[in-house]
C-alpha positions in Angstrom: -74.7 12.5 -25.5 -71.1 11.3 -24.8 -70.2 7.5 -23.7 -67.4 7.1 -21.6 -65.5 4.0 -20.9 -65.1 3.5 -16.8 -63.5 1.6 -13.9 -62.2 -1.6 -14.2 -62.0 -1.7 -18.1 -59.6 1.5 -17.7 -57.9 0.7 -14.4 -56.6 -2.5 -15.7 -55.4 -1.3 -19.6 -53.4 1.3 -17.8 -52.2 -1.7 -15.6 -51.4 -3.7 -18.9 -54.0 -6.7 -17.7 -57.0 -8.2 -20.1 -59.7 -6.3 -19.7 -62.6 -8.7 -19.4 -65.7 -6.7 -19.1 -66.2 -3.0 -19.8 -68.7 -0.9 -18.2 -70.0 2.7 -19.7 -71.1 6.0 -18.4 -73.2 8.1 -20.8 -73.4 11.8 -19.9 -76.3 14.1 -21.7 -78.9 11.5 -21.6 -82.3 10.6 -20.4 -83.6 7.3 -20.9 -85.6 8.2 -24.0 -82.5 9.4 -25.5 -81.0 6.1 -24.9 -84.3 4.0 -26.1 -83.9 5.9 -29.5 -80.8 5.3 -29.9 -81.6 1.5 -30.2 -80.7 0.9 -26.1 -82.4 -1.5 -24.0 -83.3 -0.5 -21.0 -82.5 -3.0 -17.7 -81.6 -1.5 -14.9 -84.1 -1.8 -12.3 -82.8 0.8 -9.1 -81.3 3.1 -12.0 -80.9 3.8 -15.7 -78.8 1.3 -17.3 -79.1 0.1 -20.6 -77.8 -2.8 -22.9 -76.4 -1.6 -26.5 -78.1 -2.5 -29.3 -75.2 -4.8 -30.6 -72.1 -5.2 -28.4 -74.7 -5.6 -25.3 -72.7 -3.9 -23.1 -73.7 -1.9 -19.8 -74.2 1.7 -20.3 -75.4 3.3 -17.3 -76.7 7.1 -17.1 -74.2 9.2 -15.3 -75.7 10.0 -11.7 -75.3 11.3 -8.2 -76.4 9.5 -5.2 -77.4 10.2 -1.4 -77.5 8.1 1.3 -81.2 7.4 3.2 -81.1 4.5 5.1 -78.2 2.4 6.5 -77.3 -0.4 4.9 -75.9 -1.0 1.1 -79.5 -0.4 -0.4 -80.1 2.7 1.6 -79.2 5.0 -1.4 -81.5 7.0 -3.7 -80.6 8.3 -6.9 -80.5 10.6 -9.7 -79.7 10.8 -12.9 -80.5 13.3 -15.6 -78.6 15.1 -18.5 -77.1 17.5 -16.5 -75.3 15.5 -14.2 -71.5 15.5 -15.3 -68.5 12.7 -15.7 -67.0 13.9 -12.6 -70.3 13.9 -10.9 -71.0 10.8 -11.4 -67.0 9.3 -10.9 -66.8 11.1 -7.7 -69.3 8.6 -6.0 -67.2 6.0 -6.9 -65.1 4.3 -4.3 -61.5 4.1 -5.2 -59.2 6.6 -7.4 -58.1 3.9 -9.6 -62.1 3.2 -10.2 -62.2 6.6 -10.7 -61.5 7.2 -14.0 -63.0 7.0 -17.5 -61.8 7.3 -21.0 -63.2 8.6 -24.2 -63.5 7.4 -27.7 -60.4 8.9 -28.3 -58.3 7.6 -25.8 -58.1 10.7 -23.3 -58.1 9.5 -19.8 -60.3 11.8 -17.2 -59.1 11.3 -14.2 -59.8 13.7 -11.5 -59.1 12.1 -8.3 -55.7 10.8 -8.7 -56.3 7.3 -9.9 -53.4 6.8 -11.9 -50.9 8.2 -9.2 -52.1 5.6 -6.9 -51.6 3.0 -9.8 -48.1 4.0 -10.0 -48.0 4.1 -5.9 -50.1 1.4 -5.9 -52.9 2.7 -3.1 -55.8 1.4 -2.3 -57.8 5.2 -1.5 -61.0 6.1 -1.1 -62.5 9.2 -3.7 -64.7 11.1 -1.0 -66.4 10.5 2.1 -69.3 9.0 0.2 -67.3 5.6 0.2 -68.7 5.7 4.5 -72.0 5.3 3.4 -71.9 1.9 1.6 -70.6 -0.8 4.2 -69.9 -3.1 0.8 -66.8 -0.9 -0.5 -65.0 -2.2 2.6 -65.2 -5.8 1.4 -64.5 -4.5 -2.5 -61.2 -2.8 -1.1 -60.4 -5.9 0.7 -61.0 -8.0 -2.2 -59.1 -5.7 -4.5 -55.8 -6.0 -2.1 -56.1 -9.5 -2.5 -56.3 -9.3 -6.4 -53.5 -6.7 -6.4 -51.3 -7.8 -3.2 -48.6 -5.6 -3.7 -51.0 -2.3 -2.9 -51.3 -1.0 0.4 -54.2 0.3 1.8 -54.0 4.3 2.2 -53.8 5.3 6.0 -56.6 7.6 5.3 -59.1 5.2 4.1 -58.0 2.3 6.3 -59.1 5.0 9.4 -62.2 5.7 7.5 -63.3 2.1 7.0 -62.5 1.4 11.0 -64.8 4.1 11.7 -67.8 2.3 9.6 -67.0 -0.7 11.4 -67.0 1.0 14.4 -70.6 3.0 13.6 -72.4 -0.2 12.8 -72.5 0.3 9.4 -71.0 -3.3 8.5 -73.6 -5.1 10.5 -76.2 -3.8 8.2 -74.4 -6.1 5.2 -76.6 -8.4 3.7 -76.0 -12.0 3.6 -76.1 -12.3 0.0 -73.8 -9.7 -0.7 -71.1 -10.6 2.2 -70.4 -14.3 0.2 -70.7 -12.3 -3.0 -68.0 -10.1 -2.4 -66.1 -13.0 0.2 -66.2 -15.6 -2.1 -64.5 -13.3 -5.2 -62.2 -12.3 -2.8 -61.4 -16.0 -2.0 -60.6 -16.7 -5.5 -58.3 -13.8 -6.0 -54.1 -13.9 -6.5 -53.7 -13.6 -2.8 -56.8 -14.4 -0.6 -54.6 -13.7 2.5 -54.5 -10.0 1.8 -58.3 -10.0 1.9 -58.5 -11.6 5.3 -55.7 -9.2 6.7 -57.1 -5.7 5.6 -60.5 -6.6 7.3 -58.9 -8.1 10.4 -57.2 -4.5 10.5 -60.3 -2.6 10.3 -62.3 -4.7 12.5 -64.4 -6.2 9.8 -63.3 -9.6 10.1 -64.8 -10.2 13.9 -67.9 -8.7 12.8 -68.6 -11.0 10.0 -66.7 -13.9 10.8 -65.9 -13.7 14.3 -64.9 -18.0 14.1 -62.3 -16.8 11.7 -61.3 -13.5 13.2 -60.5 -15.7 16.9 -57.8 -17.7 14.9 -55.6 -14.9 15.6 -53.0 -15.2 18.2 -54.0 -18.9 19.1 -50.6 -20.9 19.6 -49.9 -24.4 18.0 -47.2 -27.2 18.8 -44.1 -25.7 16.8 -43.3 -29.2 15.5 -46.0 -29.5 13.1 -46.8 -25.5 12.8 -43.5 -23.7 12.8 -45.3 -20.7 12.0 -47.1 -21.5 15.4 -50.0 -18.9 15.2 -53.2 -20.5 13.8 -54.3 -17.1 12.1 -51.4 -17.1 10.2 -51.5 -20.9 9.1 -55.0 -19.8 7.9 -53.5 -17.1 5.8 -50.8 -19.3 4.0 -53.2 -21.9 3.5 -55.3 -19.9 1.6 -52.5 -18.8 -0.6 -51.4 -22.4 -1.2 -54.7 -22.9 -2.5 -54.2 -19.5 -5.0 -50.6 -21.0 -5.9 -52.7 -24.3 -6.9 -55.5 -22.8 -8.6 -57.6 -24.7 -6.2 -61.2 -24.1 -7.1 -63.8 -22.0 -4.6 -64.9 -25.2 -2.5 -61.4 -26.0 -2.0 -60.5 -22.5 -0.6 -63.6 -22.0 1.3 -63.2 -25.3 3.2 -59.4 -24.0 3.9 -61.2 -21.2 5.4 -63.0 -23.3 7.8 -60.8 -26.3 8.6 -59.3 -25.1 11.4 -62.3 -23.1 13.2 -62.5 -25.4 16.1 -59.1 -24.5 17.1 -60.2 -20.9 18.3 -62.4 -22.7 21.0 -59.4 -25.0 22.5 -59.5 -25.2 26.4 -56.6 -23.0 27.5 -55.5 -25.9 29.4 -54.4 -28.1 26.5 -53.0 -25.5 24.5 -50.6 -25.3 22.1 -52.0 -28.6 21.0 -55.7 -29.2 19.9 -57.2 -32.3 20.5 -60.5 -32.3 19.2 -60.5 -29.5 17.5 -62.3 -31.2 14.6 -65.6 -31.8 16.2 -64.9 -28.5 17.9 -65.2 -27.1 14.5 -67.9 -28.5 12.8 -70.8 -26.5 14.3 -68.9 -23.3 13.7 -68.4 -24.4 9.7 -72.4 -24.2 9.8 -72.6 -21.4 11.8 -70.6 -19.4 9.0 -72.1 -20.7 5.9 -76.1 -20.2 7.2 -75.0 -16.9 8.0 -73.5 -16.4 4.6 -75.6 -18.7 3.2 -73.0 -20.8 1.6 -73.4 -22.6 -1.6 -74.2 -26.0 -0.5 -71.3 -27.8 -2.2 -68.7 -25.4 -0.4 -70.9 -25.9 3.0 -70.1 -29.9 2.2 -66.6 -30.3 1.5 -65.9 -27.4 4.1 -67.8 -30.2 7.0 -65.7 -32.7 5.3 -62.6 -31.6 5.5 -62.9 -30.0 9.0 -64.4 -33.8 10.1 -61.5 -35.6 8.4 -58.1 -33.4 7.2 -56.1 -34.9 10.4 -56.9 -38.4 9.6 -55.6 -37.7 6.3 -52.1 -36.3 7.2 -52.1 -39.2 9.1 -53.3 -41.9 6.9 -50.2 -43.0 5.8 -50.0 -44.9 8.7 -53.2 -46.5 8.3 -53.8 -50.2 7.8 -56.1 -51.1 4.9 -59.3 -51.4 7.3 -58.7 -47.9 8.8 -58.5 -46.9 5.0 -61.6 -48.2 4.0 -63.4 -46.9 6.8 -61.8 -43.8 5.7 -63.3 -43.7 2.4 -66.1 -44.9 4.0 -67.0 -42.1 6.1 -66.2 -39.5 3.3 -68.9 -41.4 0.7 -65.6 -41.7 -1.8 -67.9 -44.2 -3.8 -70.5 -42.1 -4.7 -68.9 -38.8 -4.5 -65.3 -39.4 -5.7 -65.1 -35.5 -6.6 -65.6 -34.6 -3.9 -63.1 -37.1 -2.3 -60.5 -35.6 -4.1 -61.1 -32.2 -3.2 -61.1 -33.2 0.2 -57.7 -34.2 -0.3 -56.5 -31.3 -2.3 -57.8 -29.2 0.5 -55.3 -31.3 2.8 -52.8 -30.6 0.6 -53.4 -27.1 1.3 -52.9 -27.5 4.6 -50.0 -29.5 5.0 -48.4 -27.0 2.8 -49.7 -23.8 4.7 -46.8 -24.3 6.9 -43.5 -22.3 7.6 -41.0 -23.7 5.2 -42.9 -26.9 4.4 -44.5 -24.8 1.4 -42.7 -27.5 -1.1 -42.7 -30.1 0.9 -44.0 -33.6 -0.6 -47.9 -35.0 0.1 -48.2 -38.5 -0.3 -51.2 -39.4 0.8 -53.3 -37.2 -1.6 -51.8 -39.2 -4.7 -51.8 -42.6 -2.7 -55.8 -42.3 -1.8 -56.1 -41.1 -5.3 -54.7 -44.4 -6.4 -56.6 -46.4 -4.0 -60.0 -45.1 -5.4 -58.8 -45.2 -8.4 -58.5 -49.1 -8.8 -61.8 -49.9 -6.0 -63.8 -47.7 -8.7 -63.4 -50.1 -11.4 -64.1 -53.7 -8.7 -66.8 -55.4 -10.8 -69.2 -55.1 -7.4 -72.5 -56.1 -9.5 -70.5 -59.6 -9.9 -69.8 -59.6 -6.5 -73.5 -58.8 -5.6 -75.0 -61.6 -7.7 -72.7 -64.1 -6.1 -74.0 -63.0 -2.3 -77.6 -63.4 -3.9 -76.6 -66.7 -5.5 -75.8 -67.8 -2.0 -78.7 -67.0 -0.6 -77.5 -64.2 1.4 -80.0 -60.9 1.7 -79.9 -57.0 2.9 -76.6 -56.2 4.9 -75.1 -59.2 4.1 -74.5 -58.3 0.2 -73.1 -54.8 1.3 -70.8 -57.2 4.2 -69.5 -58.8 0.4 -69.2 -56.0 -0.9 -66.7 -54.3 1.5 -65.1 -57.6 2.0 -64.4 -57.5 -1.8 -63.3 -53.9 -1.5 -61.0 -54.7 1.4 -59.4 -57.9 -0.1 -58.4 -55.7 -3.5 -57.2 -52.9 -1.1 -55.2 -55.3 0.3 -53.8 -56.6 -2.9 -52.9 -53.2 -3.7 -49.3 -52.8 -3.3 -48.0 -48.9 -2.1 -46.7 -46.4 -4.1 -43.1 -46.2 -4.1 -41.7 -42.8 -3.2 -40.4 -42.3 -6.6 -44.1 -42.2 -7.7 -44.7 -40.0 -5.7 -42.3 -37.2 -5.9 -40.7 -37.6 -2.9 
């Protein structure tokens, strides 16, 4: 039997990245060929196996057919006499379409590292129509590698699967699998745009998808469209290595906007509570993580108030922090505000543009965290008082030291 090295692992050394994990096709082998050689078997649809020491996947080469619609509609076989090309050829882009042997020798029979050089995003065969989960792996892989374009070909192909129904059959699980990598890629934009092109994007996130072409007052969005404020918001949160919570509330933030009355528009007043029942409309039907579900309510709920908090008093402040449980959950506070951030910097030319009111909030919670509110408590209980009353001394407390607190100066602040 011969191993092969294949996909990723070979895609990204000819690319010059750090190949992180690396995946093995063995051709000449049946699974008591592999169990011999010291292999553990663990693939449960098809032969793959763990080596005996680096535990890495080595997978039986294999040919597959479609039977059903739907990613796990597939049956297939593997035996010794399936070959390398056999088994890369059901792969579903060129530059995943090679493998390399112990020596070094790249095989590469459908043009992978042309397309590197090109940089294309193309589909091997017409096999890629069959599994509705490569269109969300090719949009994923534009956003990892932005500077690829999408072949004509393929991008025709994959608006004829959308077109067929073949995307509808996507399992929830596997949509926020592939989504959510996608989301924490170099450009997450790029994702977003290559399924809007294909029709993808109103399929599986038609709250998203509506975005698109919705005006907005040109004095606080000079890029004016709201699909394209979505798009730069998500790469301000790339640029910031903002973490997937972050991102996926920047998805959502803005959903209530595609539901504005025509009659108010460009502006959107109320857009907020607009959104919120679309934010949980997307993550059951994705079935979100909760903690991105969370923050993603939360900052829908409350990313206007904090643009405009600096205008705030120190009661509308408290009530702020209130609202968002900053006491209890002061991570999640602050993601809240990184994912404003975001937003007030996924703006046409405001991209650098200074936002005080994450570092002053920051600074606020900051010195409220470390009041001595036990203290405070036992005085209220000295003086008889019981129930609401000791939380009424505990916000006074909280609001007399947010009081005290004097502003940052703009200095501070990086303005």
């Amino acid at each position: 039997m011969n191993y092969f090295l294949v996909g990723g692992a070979v895609r990204d050394a000819l690319l010059g990245l750090p190949v992180k994990d690396r995946d093995w096709v063995v051709v000449g082998a049946d699974p008591a060929a592999m169990e011999k050689a010291g292999f553990t078997a663990v693939g449960r649809d098809f032969p793959v196996f763990l080596h005996p020491h680096t535990h890495e996947e080595y997978a039986l080469a294999r040919t597959e057919r479609k039977t059903a619609p739907g990613y796990h509609g597939f049956a297939f076989h593997a035996s010794p006499e399936v070959t390398l090309e056999q088994d890369l050829a059901r792969r579903d882009l060129t530059i995943n379409a090679m493998a390399q042997d112990a020596q070094g020798k790249i095989t590469d029979p459908y043009g992978g590292q042309a397309d590197l050089r090109a940089g294309v995003l193309r589909h091997v065969s017409g096999a890629f129509a069959e599994d509705p989960v490569r269109i969300l792996r090719l949009a994923r892989f534009a956003a990892r590698f932005p500077h690829f374009t999408v072949a004509p070909e393929t991008q025709a192909l994959m608006r004829q699967m959308v077109a067929s129904g073949e995307v509808d059959a996507l399992v929830a699980e596997r949509v926020w699998q592939e989504l959510s990598r996608g989301l924490m890629e170099k450009q997450p934009s790029r994702m977003l745009a290559v399924l809007r092109d294909c029709g993808a994007l109103a399929r599986l996130a038609p709250e998203v998808d509506r975005l698109f072409g919705v005006p907005q007052t040109a004095s606080h969005h000079p890029e004016v469209d709201t699909g394209v404020h979505l798009l730069m918001v998500l790469d301000q949160c790339a640029q910031q290595a903002a973490p997937l919570t972050v991102r996926f509330a920047s998805l959502c933030h803005d959903l209530g906007k595609g539901l504005t009355p025509a009659d108010i528009l460009p502006r959107h007043i109320g857009h907020e509570g607009r959104g919120l029942p679309l934010v949980k409309q997307l993550s059951e039907r994705w079935r979100v993580p909760t903690d991105c579900r969370e923050l993603a309510e939360l900052v829908t709920r409350e990313h206007t108030h904090v643009h405009q908090s600096q205008g705030f008093g120190p009661e509308a402040r408290l009530r702020l922090l209130d609202r968002c449980d900053a006491w209890r959950r002061p991570e999640r506070f602050e993601q809240m505000l990184w994912a404003c951030e975001c937003d007030a910097r996924g703006r046409l030319g405001l991209e650098h543009k200074p936002y005080p009111q994450r570092l002053q909030f920051q600074h606020e919670l900051r010195a409220l965290l470390t009041l001595d509110l036990a203290s405070v408590s036992a005085a209220a209980l000295a003086e008889g008082k019981r129930g609401p009353a000791i939380g009424q001394a505990v916000q006074a407390a909280r609001l007399a030291a947010l009081q005290a607190l004097p502003r940052l100066d703009e200095s501070s602040q990086g303005v």
